[in-house]
C-alpha positions, 0 to 999 in steps of 0.5 A: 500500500502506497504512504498517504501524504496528504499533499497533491503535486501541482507542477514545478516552477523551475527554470532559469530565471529563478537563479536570478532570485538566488535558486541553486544555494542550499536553503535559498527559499527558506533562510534568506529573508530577502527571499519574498513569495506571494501566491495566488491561484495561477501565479506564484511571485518571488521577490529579493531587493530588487527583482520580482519573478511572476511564473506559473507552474502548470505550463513549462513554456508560460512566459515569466514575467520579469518586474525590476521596480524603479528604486533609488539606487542612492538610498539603497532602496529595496523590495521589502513586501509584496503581495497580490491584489485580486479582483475581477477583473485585475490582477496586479502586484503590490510592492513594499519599498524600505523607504516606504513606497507602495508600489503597484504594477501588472502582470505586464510589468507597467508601473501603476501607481507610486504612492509614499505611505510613511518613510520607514520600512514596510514589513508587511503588506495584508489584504483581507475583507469579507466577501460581498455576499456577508456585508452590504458595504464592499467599501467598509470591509475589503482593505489594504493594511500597510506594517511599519515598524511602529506604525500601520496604515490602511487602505480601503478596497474600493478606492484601490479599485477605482484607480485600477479602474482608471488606469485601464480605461486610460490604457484602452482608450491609448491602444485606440487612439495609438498614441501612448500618453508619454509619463516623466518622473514626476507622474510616476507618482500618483499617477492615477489619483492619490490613494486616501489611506488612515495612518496610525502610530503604534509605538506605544509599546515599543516598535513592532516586528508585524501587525495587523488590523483584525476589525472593527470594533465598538467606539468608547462608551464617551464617544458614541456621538463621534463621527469616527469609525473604529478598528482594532489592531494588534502588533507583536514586536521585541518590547511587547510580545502582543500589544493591542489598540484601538484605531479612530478612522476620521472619514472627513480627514483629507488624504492629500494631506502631506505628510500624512499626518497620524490618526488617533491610535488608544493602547488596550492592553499589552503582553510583555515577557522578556525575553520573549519576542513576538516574531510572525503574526497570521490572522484568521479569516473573520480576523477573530483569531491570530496565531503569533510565533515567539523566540521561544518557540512557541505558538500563542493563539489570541482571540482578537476581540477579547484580546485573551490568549486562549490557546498555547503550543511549545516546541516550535522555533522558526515555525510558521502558521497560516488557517485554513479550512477543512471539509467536515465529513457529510452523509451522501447517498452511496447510489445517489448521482446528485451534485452537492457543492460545498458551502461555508459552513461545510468546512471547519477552521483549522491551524496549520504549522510548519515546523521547518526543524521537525519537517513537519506541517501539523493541522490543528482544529481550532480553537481547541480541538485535537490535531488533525493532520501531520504532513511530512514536508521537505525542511526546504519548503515555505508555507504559502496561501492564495491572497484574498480576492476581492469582492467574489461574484454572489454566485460564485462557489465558496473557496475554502482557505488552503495551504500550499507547500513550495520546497525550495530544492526541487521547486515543485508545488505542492497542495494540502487539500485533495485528501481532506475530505476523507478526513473524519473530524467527529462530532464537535463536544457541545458548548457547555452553558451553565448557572453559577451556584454554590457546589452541594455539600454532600458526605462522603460517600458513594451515591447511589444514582436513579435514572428517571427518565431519558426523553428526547423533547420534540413537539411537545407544546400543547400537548400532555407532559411526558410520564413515567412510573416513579419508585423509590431506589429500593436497589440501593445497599443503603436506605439511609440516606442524608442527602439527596441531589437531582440532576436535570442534564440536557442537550440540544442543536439547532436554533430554538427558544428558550423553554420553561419545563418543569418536573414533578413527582407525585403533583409535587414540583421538584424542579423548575427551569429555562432551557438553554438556548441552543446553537448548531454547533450544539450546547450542553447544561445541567442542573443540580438540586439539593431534594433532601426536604423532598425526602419523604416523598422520594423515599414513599414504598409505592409506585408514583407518577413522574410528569415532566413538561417542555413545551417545545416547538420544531419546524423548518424553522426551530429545529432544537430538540432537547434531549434530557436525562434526569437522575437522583443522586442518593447519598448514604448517610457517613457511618458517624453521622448516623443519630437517632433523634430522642425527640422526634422533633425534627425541623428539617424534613417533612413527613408528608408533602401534598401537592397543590398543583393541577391534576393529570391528565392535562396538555400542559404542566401541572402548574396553575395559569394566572391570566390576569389581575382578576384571575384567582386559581383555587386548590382543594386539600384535606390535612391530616390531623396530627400536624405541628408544623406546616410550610408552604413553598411556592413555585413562580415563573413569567411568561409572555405580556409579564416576563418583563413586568419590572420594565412595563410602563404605567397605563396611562402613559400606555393610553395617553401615546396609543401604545400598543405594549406591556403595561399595568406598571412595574409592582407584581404580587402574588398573594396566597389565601387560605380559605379566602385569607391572605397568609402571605405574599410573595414578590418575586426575584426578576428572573431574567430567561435565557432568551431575555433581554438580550440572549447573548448575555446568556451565554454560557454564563446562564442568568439568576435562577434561569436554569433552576428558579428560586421557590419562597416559602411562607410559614403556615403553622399558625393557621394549624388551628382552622385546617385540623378539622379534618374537612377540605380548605382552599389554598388561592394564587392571584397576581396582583396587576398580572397580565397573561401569563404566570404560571404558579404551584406550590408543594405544602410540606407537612410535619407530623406528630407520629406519637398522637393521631390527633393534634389541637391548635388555635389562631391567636393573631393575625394581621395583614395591612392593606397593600399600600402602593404609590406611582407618580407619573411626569410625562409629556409625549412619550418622554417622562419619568415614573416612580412606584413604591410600594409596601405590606406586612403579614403577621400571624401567632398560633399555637399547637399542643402536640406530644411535644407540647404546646408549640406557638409559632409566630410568623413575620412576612416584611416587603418593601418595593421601589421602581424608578423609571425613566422614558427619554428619546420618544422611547428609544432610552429606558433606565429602570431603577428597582429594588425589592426587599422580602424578609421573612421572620419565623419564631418558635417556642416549645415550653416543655422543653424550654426551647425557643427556635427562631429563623430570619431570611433578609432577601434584598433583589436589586435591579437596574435596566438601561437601554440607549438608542443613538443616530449617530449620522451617516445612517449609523446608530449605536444601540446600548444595552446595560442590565444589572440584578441580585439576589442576595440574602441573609440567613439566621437561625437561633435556638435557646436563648436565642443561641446561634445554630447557623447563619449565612450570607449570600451575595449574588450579582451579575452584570452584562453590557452590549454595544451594537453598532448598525449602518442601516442593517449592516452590523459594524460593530457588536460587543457584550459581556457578562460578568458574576460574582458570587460570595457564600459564606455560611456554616456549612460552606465558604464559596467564592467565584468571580467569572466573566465572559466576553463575546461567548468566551470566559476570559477569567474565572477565579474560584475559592472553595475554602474560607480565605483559603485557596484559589483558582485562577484563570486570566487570559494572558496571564496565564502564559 
């Protein structure tokens, strides 16, 4: 069997010219950096100081051509850079001077155009842009950038198109009229019109080795209004390995200007490492990625927009890397004789690396996938790619970037893609999304793990939740267990909503969440929940039915299903933990859980439907008689008209404009009666969904409580004495100012007096305020400013006479609510200022035990909003996107004489921004960013953990899981 090689010969360039350029020495291509060579699809052209040779390789008798450039002998002026400019209609030859010369000439050898850039050496000369068929500007993103030592400049497309156009419209009409127009030196320069170019100093850091711009980028937030178009650019040199800057692009400035004078260049950030030099920089396609080789011999790979290094390879001095692009594996029909053409999103963006010591080129799949191919290669060889071309024809096939081999002996040109189709890259591992919480603490011991169910959510919505018998794991070695955790994991591919679902076991919810949102590469999240309070449901010996909804759509269009495994993790109890307790009073678990939740069968889930403010949904239950203690929780999502409810403007604002949005205001309340009572309240965490605002906040740091939202807990016990009476009551959710839709359950948990059958209690206070609500409304138009506060209090005593004694119990519920909201610019800027205060205060006395139990929860949820709207002229507008919550809360609990038994503190806080500039429907420019921090500090547990992510990717993620102790640190470059 003949040795894959994965290279396709293409012919040889050989001939007697090349010993012109220096052919025939040992290592003439490879260690003479005068030695210059640009590719593009028919011609290779090589260049030392002073000649540059144009030859093809698939025809021996193709004429060469031969440029010998007009260079100034007396300041020993020579060729430093070249580069091919490709377009539909002309192709022609760009030269770099050392006194800083462009230089443009065709394949005839005729000198175009001579144009003095910045008298310094050129280093580089870059051509890159996006194809027509993804902008509506060619103008605004084809370019020629021009590296100096120290400075860049840059050249947009159309205006080198314009003056190539000129040029030969003068040649035709000459070869007509047979009269060439005589040219004497002082039309050499400019000859077809000055070129305009922008000019940068970025010296800041050192001078430069290489550079290049890779984009644009936002402007700063003080300079939304300004007129200037913004790049970034990133340089390598001795003093800075990477240096990064943000280039101002003044389109009034007048280019005939001489000298040019320097546009405004702002430093970023810069990476400095002595001794290390950065050496050779490569830019990726969309220029999102660069790969820069270093004197040490490595090879750091920095996403260009978060301007973090995100991958690093050692090992390879004198290496040099080009991307390009592989076509992933697709099912074809064996028989079929159908044609299938390739398109972009076919092929898979990979590094390749020439190791010239190794005799190597390897093929890394980006950005950190495995290595895919490794080439063996003559060590003579250089590593070439075509040049861009621009602007392709619409209708044109997509040409996937390759990489070409010369070697330098043999003169023969090789390609690396005729195999690459064979090769099998595997399913790429899915984005891994996820919610930032404080790990559970579980002992230490070997769960024992229950598959419930594994269902894959398809066209679901509108239809009955997926059902399942549910038992209790009687396989498990031990049926003493002291913690248990359920684990929702799921993944999707493809383009979908977000989704809320919810799991239930025996009508009692256990879980509610927001599906991720997913993408075509495909994501992954999981959930994981402390159900220990469910214990005595999870572990009931009968058969119970598991219902678990999703409501999901899928069409041409939405074409995620998610697929979802939900297992219970049960962990044994630690051999010396094992206690009996003498007294059978037990705080932390219920005997008995009753679901207050609708009843199967139903085409939805199990959760009741709030439509409007008027709406009252009723649930009948009968308790048994020998309780001592009753808690209900409350599950509560926001749908629809109400998932923003904390942004909805007041309705006479809404009337007054003839609106056609949201309203009722920013205060929502979701009250809870019992039999026609109030018992208690509920003003919820804003829960901002994956989809939400703006759904790249959300990845992959998923929002506060998206992935498993928050219950409430209200204390019920003092009300033990009208519901002991053995007949049925009534428990009521209504929303106060709803709009459709609100979906709430809720579980009542239940402590039992396993010693008596029968238990007595008695009301003995009670006292609910009036809701008391202000809202100020300043408005002219559709400009104001509006103001909500709000407050209640619920009281209640009771007592209870059980075998324990007589319990008496007093509950406390304390909220407090306020929304400042302001409307500027017909509405295209909206802030939104609201805090919400929920406190909850639970005292317990048992006197035949001399026993006082006390329970404080301080919940504080903080929120800002800020969108921003900008025309910044030229059809241009700047929309800005700030969003800011919390969920933080302090949490006591006290014993006799008020004696401490636990506390903690929770601070969660996120942040996120977006900035997205548009030229009409063109996006110039997008950034977004998220960061959390979250700080527990309890008891049980000391956790910290400070993430951010930057356009999808996290750049730092610091994590202490010990009180003052122990971190773990990642930080982009630093981390090199």
């Amino acid at each position: 069997m003949s040795k894959r090689t994965h290279l396709t010969d293409l012919g040889c360039i050989a001939c007697e010219e090349l010993s012109d350029l220096g052919a025939g020495r040992e290592g003439w291509l490879t260690d003479d950096p005068t030695v210059l060579c640009a590719l593009e699809p028919n011609s290779l052209a090589i260049a030392n100081r002073n000649l540059i040779l144009v030859l093809g390789w698939s025809d021996p008798d193709e004429p060469r051509v031969k440029i010998r450039p007009d260079l100034s002998s007396t300041q020993a002026e020579c060729i430093t850079a070249i580069e091919w400019l490709i377009f539909d209609d002309f192709r022609v030859v760009a030269v770099g001077t050392s006194k800083g010369y462009l230089l443009v000439y065709s394949l005839a050898g005729d000198l175009i155009h001579r144009q003095m850039v910045y008298p310094a050496r050129i280093l580089k000369l870059r051509v890159r842009g996006t194809k027509r068929e993804m902008t509506q500007e060619t103008s605004s993103s084809e370019e020629v950038s021009v590296v100096m030592a120290g400075v860049i400049a840059r050249f947009d497309g159309s205006d080198i198109l314009s003056m190539l156009q000129r040029w030969f419209q003068e040649m035709h009409s000459q070869f007509w009229d047979q009269k060439p127009k005589k040219r004497g030196a002082d039309d050499l320069e400019n000859s077809y019109g000055r070129l305009p170019y922008q000019l940068w100093n970025v010296n800041k850091y050192g001078s430069c080795v290489d550079g290049a711009i890779t984009g644009i980028m936002p402007p700063p937030l003080l300079e939304l209004q300004s007129s200037q178009r913004y790049y970034c650019a990133v340089a390598i040199g001795d003093d800075a390995v990477i240096s990064a800057f943000r280039l101002s692009e003044d389109r009034s400035r007048k280019s005939e200007e001489k000298p040019q004078p320097f546009a405004r260049a702002s430093p970023l950030t810069c990476l400095k490492d002595h001794p290390r030099k950065g050496e050779k920089l490569t830019l990726s396609p969309t220029g999102t990625l660069a790969a820069i080789t270093d004197s040490l011999g490595r090879i750091l790979l920095l996403d260009t927009q978060a301007l973090v290094v995100v991958r690093l390879w050692k090992g390879y001095r004198d290496a040099s890397c080009l991307f390009m692009e592989l076509l992933v594996n697709r099912d074809q029909p064996g028989s079929s004789s159908s044609y299938y053409e390739p398109t972009k999103s076919d092929y898979c963006l990979c590094l390749a690396i020439h190791a010239p010591r190794k005799g190597i080129v390897e093929v890394w799949q980006m950005r950190t996938g495995p290595r895919l191919l490794t080439i063996q290669c003559a060590k003579a060889s250089r590593l070439l790619q075509p040049s861009y071309r621009f602007g392709s024809s619409l209708g044109s096939p997509y040409v996937p970037l390759e990489v070409f081999l010369l070697n330098g002996d043999s003169a023969n040109l090789h390609k690396t893609t005729n195999l690459l189709s064979k090769i099998s890259l595997g399913d790429n591992p899915p984005n891994q999304y996820f919610e930032v919480t404080k790990p559970i603490v579980v002992p230490k011991t070997k769960p024992c793990s229950h598959l419930i169910l594994q269902h894959d959510f398809g066209f679901t919505y509108g239809k009955p939740p997926v059902l399942a018998n549910y038992s209790s794991p009687s396989h498990c070695p031990s049926q003493a267990f002291t913690k248990v955790v359920l684990e929702w994991k799921a993944t999707c591919k493809g383009i979908q909503y977000d989704r809320i679902f919810g799991v239930w076991v025996g009508g009692v919810e256990l879980l509610r969440g927001c599906t991720a949102e997913p993408t075509e590469a495909g994501i992954e999240w999981s959930v994981e929940k402390d159900v220990t309070r469910y214990y005595s449901l999870l572990v009931k010996k009968e058969t119970q039915t598991l219902a678990v909804y999703l409501g999901n759509l899928v069409d041409s269009t939405y074409t995620g299903v998610y697929h979802v495994n939900i297992t219970i993790h049960f962990y044994p109890a630690e051999r010396s933990l094992i206690q009996k307790n003498p007294s059978n009073f037990d705080n932390s678990r219920a005997n008995l859980i009753i679901p207050i939740s609708r009843s199967l069968p139903l085409t939805d889930g199990l959760w009741y439907e709030i439509v409007n403010s008027s709406d009252t949904k009723l649930k009948e239950f009968k308790m048994p008689q020998n309780v001592y203690r009753a808690v209900l929780e409350v599950y509560i999502s926001f749908h629809e008209k109400d998932e923003f409810w904390y942004a909805n403007p007041t309705n006479d604002y809404i009337d007054a404009n003839d609106l056609k949005i949201s309203g009722n205001g920013p205060f929502r309340e979701v009250l809870v009666s019992l039999d026609g009572r109030v018992v208690g309240a509920v003003w919820p965490f804003t829960v901002i969904y994956t989809g939400g605002i703006y759904p790249l906040f959300w990845i992959p740091i998923s929002g506060i409580g998206s992935f498993s939202l928050p219950s409430y807990d209200i204390e019920i016990t003092p009300f033990l004495g009208n519901l002991l009476d053995g007949k049925p009551h009534k428990l009521g959710f209504s929303v106060t100012n709803a709009q459709n839709i609100w979906f709430i359950d809720a579980n009542l948990h239940l402590w039992l007096d396993t010693r008596s059958t029968k238990t007595e209690a008695k009301l003995l206070k009670y006292n609910c305020t009036p809701l008391f609500i202000s809202s100020v409304s300043r408005f002219k138009g559709l400009n104001g400013t509006f103001k909500t506060t709000a407050r209640r209090s619920i009281s209640a005593t009771g007592w209870v006479k059980s075998s324990f004694g007589k319990i008496t119990t007093t509950t406390f519920q304390q909220l407090s609510f306020n929304n400042a909201m302001e409307l500027e610019n017909d509405g295209d800027f909206q802030a939104v200022n609201q805090t919400i205060h929920f406190n909850a205060f639970v005292t317990t006395e048992l006197p035949n035990f001399y026993y006082v139990h006390a329970m404080e929860s301080l919940k504080t949820f903080p929120l800002t909003l800020f969108f921003n709207i900008l025309d910044i002229g030229n059809e241009t507008t700047v929309s800005v996107a700030n969003v800011s919550l919390g969920f933080n809360e302090e949490k006591y609990e006290k014993g006799a004489g008020f004696r401490p038994l636990f506390s903690s503190s929770l601070k969660n806080s996120q942040s996120a921004e977006s900035v997205l500039v548009l030229n009409r429907d063109l996006i110039l420019s997008n950034y977004w960013g998220t960061q959390q921090v979250y700080k527990y500090h309890g008891n049980d547990l000391c956790y910290l953990r400070n993430i951010s992510s930057l356009r999808n990717s996290i750049v730092y993620d610091k994590v202490r899981n010990i009180c003052d102790q122990g971190e773990a640190s990642t930080l982009g470059m630093a981390s090199i």
